[in-house]
N, C-alpha and C positions, 0 to 999 in steps of 0.2 A: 732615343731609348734603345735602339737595335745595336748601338754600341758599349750601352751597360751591359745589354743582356749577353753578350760575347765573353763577358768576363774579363774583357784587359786591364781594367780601371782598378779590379779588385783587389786589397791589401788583406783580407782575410778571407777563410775556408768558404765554399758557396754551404749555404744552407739546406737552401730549397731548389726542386728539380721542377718545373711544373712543365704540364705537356697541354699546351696552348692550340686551341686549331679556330679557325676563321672563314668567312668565307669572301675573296674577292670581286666584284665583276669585271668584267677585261671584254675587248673586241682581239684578246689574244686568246689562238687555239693550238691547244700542242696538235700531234701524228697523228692519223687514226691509223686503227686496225692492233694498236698496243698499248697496255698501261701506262701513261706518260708519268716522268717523274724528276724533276726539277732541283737540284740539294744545290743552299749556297750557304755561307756565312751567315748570314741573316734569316734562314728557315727556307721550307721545303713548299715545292708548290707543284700540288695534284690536281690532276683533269678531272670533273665528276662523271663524264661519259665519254665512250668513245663512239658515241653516235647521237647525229643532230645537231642542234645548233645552240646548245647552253651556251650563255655567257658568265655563269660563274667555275671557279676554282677555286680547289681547297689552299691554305693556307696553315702551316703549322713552324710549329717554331717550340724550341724545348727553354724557358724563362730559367735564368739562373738567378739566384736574390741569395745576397753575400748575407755573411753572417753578421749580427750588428756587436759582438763580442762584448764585453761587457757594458755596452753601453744602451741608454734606455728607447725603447719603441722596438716594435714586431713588424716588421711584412711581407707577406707571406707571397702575394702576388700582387702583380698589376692587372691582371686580364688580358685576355689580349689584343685590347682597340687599341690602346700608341703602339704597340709594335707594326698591325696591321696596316694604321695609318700611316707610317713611315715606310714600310716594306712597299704598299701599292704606289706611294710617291716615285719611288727610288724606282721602281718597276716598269712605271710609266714615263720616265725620263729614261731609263737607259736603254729601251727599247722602243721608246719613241708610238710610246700605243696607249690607248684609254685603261684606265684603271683606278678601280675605288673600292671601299667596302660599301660602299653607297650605289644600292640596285636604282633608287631615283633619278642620281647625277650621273650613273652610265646612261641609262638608258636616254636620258634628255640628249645627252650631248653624241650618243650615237644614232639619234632620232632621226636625222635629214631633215632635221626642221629649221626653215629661216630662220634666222634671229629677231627678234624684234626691232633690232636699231639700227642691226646690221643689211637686213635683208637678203644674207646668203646662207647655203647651205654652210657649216665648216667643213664638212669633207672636198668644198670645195677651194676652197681655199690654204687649205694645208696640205699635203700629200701623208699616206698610209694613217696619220694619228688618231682621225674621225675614221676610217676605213670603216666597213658593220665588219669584217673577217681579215682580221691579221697571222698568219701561221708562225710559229716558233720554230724555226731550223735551230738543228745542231749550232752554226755560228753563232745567233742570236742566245743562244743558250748559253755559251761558253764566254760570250764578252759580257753577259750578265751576272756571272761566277768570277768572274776577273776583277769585274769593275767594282763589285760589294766586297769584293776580298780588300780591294785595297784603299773603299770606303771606310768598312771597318778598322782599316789599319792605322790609319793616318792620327796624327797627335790630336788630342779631344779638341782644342780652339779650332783647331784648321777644319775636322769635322762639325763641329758646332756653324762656322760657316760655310761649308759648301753645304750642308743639310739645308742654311737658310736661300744659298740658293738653288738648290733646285726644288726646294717648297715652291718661289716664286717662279720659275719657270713655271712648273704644271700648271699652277694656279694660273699663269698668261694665259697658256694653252688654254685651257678652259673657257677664259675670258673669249676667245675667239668665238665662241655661238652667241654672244650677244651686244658684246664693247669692242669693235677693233683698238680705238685708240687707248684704252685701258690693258688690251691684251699685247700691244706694240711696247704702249710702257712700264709694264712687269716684264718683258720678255728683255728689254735695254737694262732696267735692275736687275734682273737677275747675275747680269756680268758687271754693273756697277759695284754690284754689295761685295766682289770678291776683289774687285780693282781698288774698294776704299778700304778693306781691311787688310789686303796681302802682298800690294804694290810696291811697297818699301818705299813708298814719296816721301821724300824730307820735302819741305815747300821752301822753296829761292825767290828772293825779290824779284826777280826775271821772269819767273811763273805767273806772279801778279799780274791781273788785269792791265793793259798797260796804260787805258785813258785814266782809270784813278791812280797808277802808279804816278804817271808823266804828274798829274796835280799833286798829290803828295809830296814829289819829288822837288818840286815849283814850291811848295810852302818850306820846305826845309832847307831851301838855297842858303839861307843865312845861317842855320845851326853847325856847330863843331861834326866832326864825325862822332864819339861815343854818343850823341845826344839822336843823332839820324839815326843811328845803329839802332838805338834802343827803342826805337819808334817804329822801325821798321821791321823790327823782330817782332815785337807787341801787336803789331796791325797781322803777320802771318799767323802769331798762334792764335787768332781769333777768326780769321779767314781763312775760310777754304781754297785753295789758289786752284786755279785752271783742273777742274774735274772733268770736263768735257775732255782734257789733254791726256788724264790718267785714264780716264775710260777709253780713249781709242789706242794708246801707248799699251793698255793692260789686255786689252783685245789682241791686238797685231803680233802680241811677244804670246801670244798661247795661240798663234795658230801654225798646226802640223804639216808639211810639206800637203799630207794628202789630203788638207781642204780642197786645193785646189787643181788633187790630182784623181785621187781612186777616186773620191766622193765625188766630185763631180759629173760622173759617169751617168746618162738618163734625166740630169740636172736641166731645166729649163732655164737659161738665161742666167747663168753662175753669175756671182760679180768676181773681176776681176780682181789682182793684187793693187795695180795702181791707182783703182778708183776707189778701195774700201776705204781708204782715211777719210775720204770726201763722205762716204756716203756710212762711215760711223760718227761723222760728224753731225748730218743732217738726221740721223737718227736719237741721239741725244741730244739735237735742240729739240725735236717731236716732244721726244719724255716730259721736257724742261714746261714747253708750250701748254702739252695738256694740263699740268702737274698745278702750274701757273695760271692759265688762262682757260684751262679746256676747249682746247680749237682742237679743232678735228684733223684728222689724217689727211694729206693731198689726195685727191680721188683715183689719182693711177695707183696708189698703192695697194687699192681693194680690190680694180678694174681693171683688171691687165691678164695678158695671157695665164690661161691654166698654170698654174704652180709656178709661176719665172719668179725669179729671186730676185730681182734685180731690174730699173726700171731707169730712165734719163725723163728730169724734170727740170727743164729750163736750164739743157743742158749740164745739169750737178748728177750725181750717181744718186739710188736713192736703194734703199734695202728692203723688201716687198714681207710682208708678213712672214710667210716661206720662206723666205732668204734668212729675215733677222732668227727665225726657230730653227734652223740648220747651224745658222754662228754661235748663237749661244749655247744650244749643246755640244756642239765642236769645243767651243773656249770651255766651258765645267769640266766636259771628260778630260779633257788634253790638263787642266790644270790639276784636276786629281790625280791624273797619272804622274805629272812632276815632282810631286809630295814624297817625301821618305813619309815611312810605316815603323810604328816601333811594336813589340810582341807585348811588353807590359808599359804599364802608364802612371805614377804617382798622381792622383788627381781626385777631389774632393767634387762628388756629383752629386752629394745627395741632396742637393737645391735644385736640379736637374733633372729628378725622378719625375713622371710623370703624375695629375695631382697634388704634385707642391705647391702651394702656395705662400707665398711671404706677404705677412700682414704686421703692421704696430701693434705692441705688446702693449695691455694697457699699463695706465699709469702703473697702479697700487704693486705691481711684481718691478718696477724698478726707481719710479720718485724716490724711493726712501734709502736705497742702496749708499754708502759712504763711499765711492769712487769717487775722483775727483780728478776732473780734467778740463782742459781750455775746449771751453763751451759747454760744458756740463750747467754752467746755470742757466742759459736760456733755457735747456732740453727740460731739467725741472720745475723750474717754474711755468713753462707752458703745460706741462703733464698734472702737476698739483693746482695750475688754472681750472683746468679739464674737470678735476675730481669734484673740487669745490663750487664750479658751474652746475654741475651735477645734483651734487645738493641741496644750492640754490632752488634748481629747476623743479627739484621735487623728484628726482628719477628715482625709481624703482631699484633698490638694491645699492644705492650710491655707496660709496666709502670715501672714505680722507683717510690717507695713510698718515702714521703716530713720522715726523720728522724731528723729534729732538735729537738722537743719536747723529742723524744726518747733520744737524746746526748746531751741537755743541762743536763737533768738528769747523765749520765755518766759520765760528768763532774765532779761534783759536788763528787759522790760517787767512781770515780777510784779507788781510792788507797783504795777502802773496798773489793775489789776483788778478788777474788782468782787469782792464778796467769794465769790461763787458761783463765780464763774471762777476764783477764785484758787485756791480749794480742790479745783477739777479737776482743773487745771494741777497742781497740786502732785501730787495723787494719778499722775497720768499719767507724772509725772518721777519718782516712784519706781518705779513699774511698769514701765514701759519698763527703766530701769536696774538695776532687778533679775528681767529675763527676760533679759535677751542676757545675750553672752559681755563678761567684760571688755574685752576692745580693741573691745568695736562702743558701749559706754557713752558717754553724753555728756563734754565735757573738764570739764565740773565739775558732774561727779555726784556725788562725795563732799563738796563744799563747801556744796555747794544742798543735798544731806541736811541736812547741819550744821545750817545757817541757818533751817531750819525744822521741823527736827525736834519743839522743843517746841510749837510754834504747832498742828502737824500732829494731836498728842496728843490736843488736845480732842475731846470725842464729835462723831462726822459721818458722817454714810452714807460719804464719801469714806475715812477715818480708819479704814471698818468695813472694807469692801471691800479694804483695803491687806492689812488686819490678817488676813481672810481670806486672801488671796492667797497670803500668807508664814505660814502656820501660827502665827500670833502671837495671844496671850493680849492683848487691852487692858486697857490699867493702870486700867481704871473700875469703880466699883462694881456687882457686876451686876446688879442694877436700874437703874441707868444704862446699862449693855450691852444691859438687853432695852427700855430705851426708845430707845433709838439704832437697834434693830432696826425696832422698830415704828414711829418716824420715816420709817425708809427705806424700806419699804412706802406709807404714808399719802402721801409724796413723791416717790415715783419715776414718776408721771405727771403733774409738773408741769410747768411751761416748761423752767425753769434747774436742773431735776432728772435724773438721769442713769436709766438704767433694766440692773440687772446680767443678762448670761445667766443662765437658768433655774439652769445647774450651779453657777453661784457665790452665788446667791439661794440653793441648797438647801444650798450650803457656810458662806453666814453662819449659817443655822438652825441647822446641825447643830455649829456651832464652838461656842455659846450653850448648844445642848443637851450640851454635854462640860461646859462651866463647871460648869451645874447638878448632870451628873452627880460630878463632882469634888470638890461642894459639898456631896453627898449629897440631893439635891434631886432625889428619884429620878421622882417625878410631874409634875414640869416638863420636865424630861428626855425624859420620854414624851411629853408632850403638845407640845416642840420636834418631836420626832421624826416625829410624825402630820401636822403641819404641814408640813413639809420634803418628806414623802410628797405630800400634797396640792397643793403648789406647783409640786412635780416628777412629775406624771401621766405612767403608762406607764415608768417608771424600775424595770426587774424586780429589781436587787440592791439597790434603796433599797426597794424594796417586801419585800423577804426582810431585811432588815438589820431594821425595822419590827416585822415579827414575835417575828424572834431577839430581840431589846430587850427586849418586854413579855415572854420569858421570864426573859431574863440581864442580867444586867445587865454592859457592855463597853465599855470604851475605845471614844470614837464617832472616827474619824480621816476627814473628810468626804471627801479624796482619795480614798483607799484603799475610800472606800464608794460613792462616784459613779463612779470609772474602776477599778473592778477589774483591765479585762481591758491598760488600758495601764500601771497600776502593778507587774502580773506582768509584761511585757515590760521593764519598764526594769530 
């Protein structure tokens, strides 16, 4: 948000001016003896005393909100908690000190209180971050103006990710009063997330793992080259190859002479250059381990001298809590500073405002629409499932959108269809026309039946779904029925695959489980029926129908078992 509110994204006039003020807590303290006063890119930050020991500071910041020109919605402000919660993020990373708009989460984490898991202080374990009194010099002020200057600047993606990481850096930080091993491995993503998105990795079969490579390589002894090629291109764009490699390759190329020269200065036990691969390795197995198995950190790495960075386990380098939160802010700032900045930005953020949410639009604003594209019939026909489930169900306010305009059209173009689409389409032109009233039917619904009635017969989740719908037996063998079932499962989350409401999924089940029971096939029967239960959770008269079953055995009629209370009504 601190880089909308800048204004560079914007393509028309700002609106609105608002004068935003907040209040942050920090164990940072500007000068005494004068009014402190803080201005950067991303707003201003004022002392409230200059006597005592406050730990909060004001927070202001002046909100631009572009004009929406002629297009429709108003807003007028955001308030200003995302700005505040982004600004004390950015605050607390680039000066390496506590800060929140949260007087609870400072005060916890500047408390000197053991952890619970942990059993240490954090101020003991980190240097300055936990400090109770950190002071703001002149330098600290001015690498904080620098650093937001050209946070702000940088192109929206590349900012969109270093925002994500240094969110997860604080949040490590944090983690230190209570999880080491959680705050160890946010503290390695945090340079992982910039190492998977900014690396420039193209992945080579040589990167591959080399024990499943060498078998790989061993099964395709006998194939041509174009045919290994293209096996081995297919198995890369589906694998991730050697991350442990980019992460310490994307680490090593972002660090500055002066890791290992100014900054070092007062350092307890620096790591050196020649050990860091070793010991960024042994640190993104840790991430890998907890992430995986939740095994806990080696015990020297929480038990060792005061603030040393750096630690020998079984003779390997290992990188100490302290050590790994010095690399990783070292590798964020050094790689923000590598970034060109542009003054303005073509870029489409308004999914990116804070309080955006994106949700499915229901059916009735788009089922009915006459667009037509490759997979538009599954997206329909699962949306006009939706409506007509609704129905069914009795729900309050339900609707079935009018589809003729939509199917005179499908008419006309069926046979241009893919065969996915085709078999939507079709499904959809029977449904439709056998829910309404006859005079709201399409003018050739009974002809369009006709025409594809035998085509329609083949087994098809679409073909199942109809067959449900209409209380209809399919003319297929029922082990063809129950592999048509189990098709449409295995498929209903695919692209050009449709996905049925929960109540007509527990209707196909229980349609399968009559066959069987009709077939005398009394244990398949049941074991449909447990299934149907299980797909349909919280469903109290399919959960008693279940029961009553494994005693009696009954005519299964999936309506009359999933809508009781509106098949007594009608």
């Amino acid at each position: 948000m601190l880089q909308i509110c800048s204004g560079k994204l914007f393509q028309n006039t700002v609106e609105y001016r608002n004068q935003l003020r907040g209040i942050i807590y920090t164990n940072l303290r500007f000068g005494f003896g004068r009014e402190e006063r803080l201005d950067t890119e991303a707003g201003s930050l004022l002392s409230t005393s200059n006597l005592g020991q406050s730990n909060a500071i004001v927070y202001e910041i002046e909100e631009l909100i572009e004009s929406t020109g002629q297009e429709k919605g108003i807003l007028v402000s955001h308030a200003v908690d995302p700005y505040i919660l982004d600004f004390s993020t950015v605050l607390s990373f680039a000066l390496h000190c506590t800060a929140s708009p949260s007087y609870a989460l400072t005060d916890r984490l500047l408390s000197n209180q053991k952890g619970v898991s942990t059993h240490e202080i954090p101020s003991k374990v980190v240097k300055r971050f936990f400090d109770k009194d950190i002071y703001c010099t002149e330098a600290d002020g001015e690498h904080l103006r620098k650093f937001i200057k050209h946070l702000i600047g940088l192109e929206r993606k590349t900012y969109l990710g270093v925002m994500r990481a240094i969110r997860t850096y604080v949040t490590g930080m944090h983690r230190i009063a209570d999880d080491f091993e959680l705050a160890y491995t946010l503290l390695v993503a945090s340079i992982e997330s910039l190492a998977q998105d900014f690396d420039g990795h193209k992945s080579s079969w040589s990167n591959y793992d080399q024990r499943k490579r060498k078998l790989i390589d061993e099964a395709l002894s006998g194939a041509n080259n174009e045919i290994s090629t293209r096996v081995r291109k297919a198995i890369l764009d589906i694998e991730h190859t050697s991350l442990g490699r980019r992460f310490r390759d994307f680490s090593i190329e972002h660090l500055n002479p002066s890791y290992f020269r100014e900054e070092t200065l007062g350092v307890v036990h620096p790591i050196s250059k020649y050990d860091l691969p070793k010991a960024l390795a042994n640190a993104y197995q840790a991430r890998s381990q907890y992430v995986h198995n939740l095994r806990t950190l080696p015990s020297q790495l929480t038990h060792t001298i005061a603030y040393s960075e750096s630690t020998q386990i079984d003779n390997k380098a290992w990188l100490t809590i302290q050590g790994l939160s010095r690399l990783a802010r070292h590798i964020i700032t050094e790689f923000v500073k590598r970034q060109n900045t542009v003054d303005k930005e073509v870029y489409d953020y308004s999914g990116e405002r804070s309080g955006i949410v994106q949700m499915k639009m229901a059916p009735q604003y788009w089922v009915g629409r006459t667009e037509l594209y490759h997979g538009s019939g599954s997206k329909k026909l699962e949306g006009f499932l939706s409506q007509i489930a609704a129905c069914m169900s009795g729900t309050k306010n339900a609707v079935v959108t009018d589809l003729r305009d939509l199917l005179a059209i499908v008419e006309k173009k069926i046979h241009e269809f893919k065969k996915e689409d085709k078999l939507s389409y079709i499904a959809l032109h029977f449904i439709f026309n056998g829910f309404v009233a006859e005079e709201q039917r399409t003018e050739n619904a009974s002809s369009f039946q006709e025409r594809f009635e035998c085509e329609f017969m083949a087994p098809s989740s679409e073909s199942l779904i109809v067959h449900t719908l209409f209380n209809i037996t399919p003319p297929w063998e029922i082990t063809e029925y129950h592999r048509t079932l189990d098709r449409y499962f295995e498929q209903r989350d695919n692209r050009f695959s449709f996905r049925a409401p929960a109540l007509f999924e527990a209707g196909m089940i229980l349609n399968l489980a009559e066959s069987y029971r009709a077939n005398e096939e009394r244990s398949k029967a049941v074991d449909l029926v447990s299934m149907a239960v299980e797909n349909y959770p919280g469903h109290e008269a399919l959960n008693q129908f279940e029961q009553d079953f494994k005693l009696e055995s009954k005519p299964i009629k999936w309506q009359t078992i999933l809508m009781p209370k509106v098949q007594e009504e009608e």
